[in-house]
VEXDREN-2710 file (C-alpha; in Angstrom, 1 decimal):
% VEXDREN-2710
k/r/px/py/pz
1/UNK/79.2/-33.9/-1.9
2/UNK/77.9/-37.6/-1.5
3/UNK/80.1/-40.5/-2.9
4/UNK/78.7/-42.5/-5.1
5/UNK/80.1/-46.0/-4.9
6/UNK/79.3/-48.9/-7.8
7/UNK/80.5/-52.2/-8.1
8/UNK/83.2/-52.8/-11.0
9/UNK/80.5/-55.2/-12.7
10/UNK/77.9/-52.7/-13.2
11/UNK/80.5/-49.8/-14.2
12/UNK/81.7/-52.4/-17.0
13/UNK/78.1/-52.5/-17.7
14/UNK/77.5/-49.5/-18.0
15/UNK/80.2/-48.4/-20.7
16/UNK/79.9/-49.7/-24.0
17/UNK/82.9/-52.2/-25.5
18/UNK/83.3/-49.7/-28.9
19/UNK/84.4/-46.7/-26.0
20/UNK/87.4/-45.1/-26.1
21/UNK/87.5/-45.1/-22.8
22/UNK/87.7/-49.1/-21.7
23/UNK/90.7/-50.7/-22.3
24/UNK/91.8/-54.5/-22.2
25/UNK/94.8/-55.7/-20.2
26/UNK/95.5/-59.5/-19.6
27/UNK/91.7/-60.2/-20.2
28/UNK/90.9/-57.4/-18.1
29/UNK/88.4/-55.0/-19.2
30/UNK/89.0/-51.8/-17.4
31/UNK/86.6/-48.8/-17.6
32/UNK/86.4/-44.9/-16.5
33/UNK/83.4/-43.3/-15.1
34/UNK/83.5/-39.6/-14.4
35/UNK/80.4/-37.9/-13.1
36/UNK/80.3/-34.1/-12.7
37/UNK/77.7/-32.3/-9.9
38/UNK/77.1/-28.7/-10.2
39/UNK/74.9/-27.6/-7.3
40/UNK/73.5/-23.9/-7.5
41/UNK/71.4/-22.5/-4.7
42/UNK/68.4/-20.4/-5.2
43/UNK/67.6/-17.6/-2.4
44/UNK/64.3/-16.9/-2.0
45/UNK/63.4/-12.7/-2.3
46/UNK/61.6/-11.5/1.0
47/UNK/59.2/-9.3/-0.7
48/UNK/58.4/-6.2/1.3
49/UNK/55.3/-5.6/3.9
50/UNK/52.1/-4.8/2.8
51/UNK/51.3/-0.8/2.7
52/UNK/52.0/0.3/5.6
53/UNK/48.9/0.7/8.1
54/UNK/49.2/3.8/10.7
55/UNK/48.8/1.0/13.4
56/UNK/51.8/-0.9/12.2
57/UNK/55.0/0.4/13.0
58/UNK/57.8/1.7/11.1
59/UNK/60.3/-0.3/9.3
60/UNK/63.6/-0.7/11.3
61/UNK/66.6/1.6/10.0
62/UNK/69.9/-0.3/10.2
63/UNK/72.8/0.7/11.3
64/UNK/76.3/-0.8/9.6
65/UNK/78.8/-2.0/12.0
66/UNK/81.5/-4.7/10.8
67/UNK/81.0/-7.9/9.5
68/UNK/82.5/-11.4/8.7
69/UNK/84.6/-12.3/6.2
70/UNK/82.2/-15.7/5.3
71/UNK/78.9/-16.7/6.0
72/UNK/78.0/-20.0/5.8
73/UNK/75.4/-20.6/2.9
74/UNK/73.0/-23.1/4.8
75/UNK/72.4/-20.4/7.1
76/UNK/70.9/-17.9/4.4
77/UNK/67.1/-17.8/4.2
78/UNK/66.5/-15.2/2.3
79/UNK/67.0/-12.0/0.6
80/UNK/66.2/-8.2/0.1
81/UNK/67.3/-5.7/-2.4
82/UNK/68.6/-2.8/-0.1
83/UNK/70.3/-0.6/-2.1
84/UNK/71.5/0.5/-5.3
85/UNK/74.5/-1.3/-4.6
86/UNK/73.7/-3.9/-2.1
87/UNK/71.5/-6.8/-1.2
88/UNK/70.5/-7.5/2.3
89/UNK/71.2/-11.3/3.9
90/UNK/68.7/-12.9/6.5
91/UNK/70.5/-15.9/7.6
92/UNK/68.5/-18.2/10.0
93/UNK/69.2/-16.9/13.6
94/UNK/67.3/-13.4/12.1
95/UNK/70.7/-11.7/11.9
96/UNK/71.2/-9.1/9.2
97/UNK/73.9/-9.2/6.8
98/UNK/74.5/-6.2/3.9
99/UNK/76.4/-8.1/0.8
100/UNK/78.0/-4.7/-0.6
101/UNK/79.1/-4.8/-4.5
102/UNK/81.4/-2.7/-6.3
103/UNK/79.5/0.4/-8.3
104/UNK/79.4/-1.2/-11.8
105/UNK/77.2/-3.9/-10.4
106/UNK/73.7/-2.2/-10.1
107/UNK/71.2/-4.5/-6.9
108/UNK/68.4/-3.4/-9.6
109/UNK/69.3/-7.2/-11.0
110/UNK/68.2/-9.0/-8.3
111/UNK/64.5/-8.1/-8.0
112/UNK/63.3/-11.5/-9.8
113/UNK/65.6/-13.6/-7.6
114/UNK/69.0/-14.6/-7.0
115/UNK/71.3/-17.3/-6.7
116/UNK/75.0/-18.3/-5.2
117/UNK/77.0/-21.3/-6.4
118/UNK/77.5/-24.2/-4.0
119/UNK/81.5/-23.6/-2.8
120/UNK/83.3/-26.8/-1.8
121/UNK/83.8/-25.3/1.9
122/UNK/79.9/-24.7/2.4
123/UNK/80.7/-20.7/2.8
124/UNK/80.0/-17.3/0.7
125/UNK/82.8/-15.4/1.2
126/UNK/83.5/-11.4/0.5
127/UNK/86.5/-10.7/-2.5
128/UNK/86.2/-14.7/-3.2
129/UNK/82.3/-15.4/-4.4
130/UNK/79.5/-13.6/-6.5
131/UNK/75.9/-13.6/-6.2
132/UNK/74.2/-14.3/-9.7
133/UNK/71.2/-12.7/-11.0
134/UNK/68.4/-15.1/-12.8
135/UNK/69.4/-12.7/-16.0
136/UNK/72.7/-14.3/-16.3
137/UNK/75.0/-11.3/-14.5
138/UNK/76.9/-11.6/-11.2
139/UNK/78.2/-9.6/-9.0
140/UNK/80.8/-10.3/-6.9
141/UNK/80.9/-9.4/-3.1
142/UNK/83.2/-6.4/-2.1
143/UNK/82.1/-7.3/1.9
144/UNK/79.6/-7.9/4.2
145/UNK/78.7/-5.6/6.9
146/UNK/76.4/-6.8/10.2
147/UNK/73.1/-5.1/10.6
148/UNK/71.9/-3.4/14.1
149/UNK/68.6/-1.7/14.5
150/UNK/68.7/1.5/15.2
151/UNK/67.2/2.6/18.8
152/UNK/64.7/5.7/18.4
END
C-alpha cells in the first residue's frame, strides 16, 4: 500500500463547508478524508503449444510431491487450466505449482482468465484465499502441491 500524505490546507479544500463530515471547534475547521484501494490482480492464461509436430517433443507429465502452504503473488506469472479440479501456477523461477479446489468448484471457469485479490501480506495462501473466475465465481484453494517432471 502507498501512503498518501496531504497537507491539512488542501484536505479542508477538498471537503465542502455543508458536509457532515467537517466540524468547527474553537475556529477550527476539522475535516475527514477516507480513501479506500481495492487492488485485484489479473493472471495471465498460458495458452497451450501449437499442434504438436512429430519433431517436437512430448509435453512433460508432472509428478505431485508436497507443496507450500503460501506462494507469494508477485512471483505468479501465469496460469494453466490442468484439471477438472485444478489450475496449474507458473511462478517466475519456472517452478510448477497445482492450486487444488474442492469438487463443487469445476477449473472449466477459468478458461477466459483468472484473477486473485491483492492480500495485505503479499501471499496466496491454501484454506485462506480463492482464485476468481472473470464470470464472477471463485474457488477457494484446498492446497497447493509442487510440480516435478517426470523422468522417462
Amino acid at each position: 500500500m502507498h501512503n498518501l500524505a496531504l497537507p491539512a490546507s488542501l484536505l479542508l479544500a477538498l471537503v465542502p463547508t455543508t458536509s457532515a463530515a467537517t466540524a468547527q471547534i474553537d475556529g477550527v475547521a476539522l475535516a475527514q478524508l477516507t480513501i479506500h484501494q481495492r487492488i485485484v490482480i489479473r493472471i495471465p492464461r498460458v495458452l497451450g503449444a501449437r499442434t504438436a509436430q512429430r519433431s517436437e517433443p512430448a509435453p512433460p507429465r508432472w509428478n505431485e510431491k508436497k507443496g507450500p502452504k503460501c506462494v507469494a503473488l508477485a512471483a505468479i506469472e501465469g496460469a494453466i487450466i490442468s484439471g477438472e479440479d485444478s489450475v496449474d501456477l507458473i511462478l517466475e523461477d519456472d517452478t510448477r505449482l497445482r492450486a487444488r479446489f474442492d469438487d463443487k468448484c469445476p477449473a472449466l471457469d477459468f478458461y477466459s482468465g483468472l484473477y486473485m485479490k491483492a492480500t495485505p501480506d503479499g501471499m496466496i495462501c491454501a484454506e485462506r484465499d480463492s482464485i476468481r473466475a472473470r464470470s464472477g465465481s471463485a474457488c477457494r484453494i484446498d492446497g497447493f502441491k509442487r510440480l516435478v517432471s517426470k523422468t522417462r
